[in-house]
C-alpha positions in Angstrom: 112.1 124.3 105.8 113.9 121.6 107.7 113.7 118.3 106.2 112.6 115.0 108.5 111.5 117.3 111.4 107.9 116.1 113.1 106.1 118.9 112.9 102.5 118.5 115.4 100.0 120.5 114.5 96.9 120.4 117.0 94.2 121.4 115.9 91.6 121.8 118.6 89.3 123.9 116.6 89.2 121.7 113.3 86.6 119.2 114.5 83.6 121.0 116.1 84.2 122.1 119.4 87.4 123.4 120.4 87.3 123.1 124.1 87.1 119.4 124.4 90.2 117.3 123.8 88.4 114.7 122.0 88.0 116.8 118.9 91.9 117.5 118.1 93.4 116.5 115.1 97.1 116.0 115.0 99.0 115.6 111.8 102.7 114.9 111.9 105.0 115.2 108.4 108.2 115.0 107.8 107.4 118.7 106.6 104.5 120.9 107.0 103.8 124.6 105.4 100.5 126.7 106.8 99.2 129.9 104.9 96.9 131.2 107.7 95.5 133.6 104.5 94.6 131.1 102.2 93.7 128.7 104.9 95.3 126.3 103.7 98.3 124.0 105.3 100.4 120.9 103.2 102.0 118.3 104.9 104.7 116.1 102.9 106.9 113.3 103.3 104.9 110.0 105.3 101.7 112.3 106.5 99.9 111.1 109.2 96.5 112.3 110.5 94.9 111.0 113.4 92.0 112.1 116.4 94.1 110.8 119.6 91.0 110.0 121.2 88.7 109.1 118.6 86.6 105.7 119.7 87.3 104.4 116.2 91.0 104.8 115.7 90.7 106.4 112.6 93.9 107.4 110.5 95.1 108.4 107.1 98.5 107.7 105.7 99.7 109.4 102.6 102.5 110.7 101.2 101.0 114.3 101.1 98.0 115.9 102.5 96.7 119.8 101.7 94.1 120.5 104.3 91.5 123.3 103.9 90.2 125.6 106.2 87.0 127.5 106.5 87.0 130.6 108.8 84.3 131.2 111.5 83.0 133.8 113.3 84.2 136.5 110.9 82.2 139.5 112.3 82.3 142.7 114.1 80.0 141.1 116.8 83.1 139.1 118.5 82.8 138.7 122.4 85.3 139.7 124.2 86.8 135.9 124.8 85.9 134.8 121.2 88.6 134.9 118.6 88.1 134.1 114.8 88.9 129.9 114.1 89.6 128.1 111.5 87.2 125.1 111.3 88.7 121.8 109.4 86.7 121.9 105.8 88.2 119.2 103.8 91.8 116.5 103.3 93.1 116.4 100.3 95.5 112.6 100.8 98.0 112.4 97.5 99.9 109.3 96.7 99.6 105.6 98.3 96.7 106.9 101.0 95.6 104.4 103.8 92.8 105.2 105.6 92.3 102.5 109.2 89.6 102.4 111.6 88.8 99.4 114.2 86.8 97.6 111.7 87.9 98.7 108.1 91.3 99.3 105.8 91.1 101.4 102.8 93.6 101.7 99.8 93.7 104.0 97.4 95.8 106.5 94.8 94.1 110.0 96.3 91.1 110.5 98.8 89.4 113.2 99.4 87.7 113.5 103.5 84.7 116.2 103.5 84.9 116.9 106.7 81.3 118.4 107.7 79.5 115.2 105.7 82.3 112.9 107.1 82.6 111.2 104.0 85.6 110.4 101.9 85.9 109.8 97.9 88.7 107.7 96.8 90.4 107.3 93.3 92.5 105.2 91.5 93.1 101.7 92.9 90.5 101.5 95.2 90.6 98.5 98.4 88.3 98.4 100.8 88.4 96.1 103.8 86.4 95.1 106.1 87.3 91.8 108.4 88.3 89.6 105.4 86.2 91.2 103.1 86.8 93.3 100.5 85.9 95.5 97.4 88.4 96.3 94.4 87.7 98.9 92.0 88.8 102.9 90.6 86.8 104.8 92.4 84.7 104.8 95.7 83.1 106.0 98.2 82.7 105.8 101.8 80.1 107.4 104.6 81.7 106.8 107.5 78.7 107.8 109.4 76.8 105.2 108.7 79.9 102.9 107.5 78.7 102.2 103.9 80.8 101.9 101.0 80.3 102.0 97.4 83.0 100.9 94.6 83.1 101.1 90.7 85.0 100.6 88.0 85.0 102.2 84.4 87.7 100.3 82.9 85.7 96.6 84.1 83.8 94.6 86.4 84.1 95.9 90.2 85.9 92.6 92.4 83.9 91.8 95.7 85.6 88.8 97.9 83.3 87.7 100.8 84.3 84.9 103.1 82.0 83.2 105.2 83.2 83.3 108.7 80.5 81.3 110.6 82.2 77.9 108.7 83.1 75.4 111.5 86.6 74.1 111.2 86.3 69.9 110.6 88.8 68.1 113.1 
């Protein structure tokens, strides 16, 4: 494999339907494997993941991803335009993962994105912000359907820091 090449995989069938732009999911590495048998592709070296025209910017950083596939239509009955497809199952995001959308930043050691629930678990140093909140813990969780987020902590307390934005300045 060739080292610091940008490899762009699109992905048109990973996020529902294939025929509309909207649902392609490009990841970029500086180097990318795919075994179409085990459905499985890794990415390493500064992996990026993004939906180019997702409404709510979301990305992932990480410094390797292993992203699972689930075939579909896997019968005899195939029309004549239909082709088996790989539909996006799950990320696997390895080592210093950032996760963005408009509204929220999340830090963690590993995540894991489900993609048919769209939800994520996080582990090991676990920062979630939103505005200038945030919540510090080991291990979370985040919908991000419904955009709620839940953090704990074995080891001790979980942190929350709130700020109150609606404070007037005094000139």
């Amino acid at each position: 494999m060739v080292k610091n090449t940008v490899w762009l995989l699109m992905l048109s069938a990973a996020l529902a339907q294939a025929s509309h732009s909207d649902n392609t999911i490009r990841i970029i590495s500086d180097e990318m494997e795919c075994d179409q048998q085990k459905n499985i592709c890794i990415a390493r070296g500064n992996a990026f993941a993004e939906r180019p025209q997702d409404p709510d910017k979301r990305t992932i950083r990480a410094e390797k991803f292993i992203t699972f596939f689930k075939k579909t239509n896997q019968n005899a009955h195939l029309k004549s335009d239909e082709t088996n497809k790989n539909d996006l199952h799950k990320i696997e995001a390895h080592g210093q993962v950032v996760i963005t959308d408009k509204d929220t930043v999340i830090l963690c050691d590993k995540a894991i994105y489900d993609h048919p629930t769209q939800t994520i678990e996080l582990l090991g140093n676990v920062k979630i912000t939103n505005e200038q909140n945030q919540l510090n813990g080991t291990y979370g969780h985040a919908d991000l359907k419904t955009k709620k987020y839940r953090v704990t902590n074995k080891e001790s307390h979980v942190e929350g820091l709130f700020v109150n934005a609606n404070k007037k300045k005094v000139k």
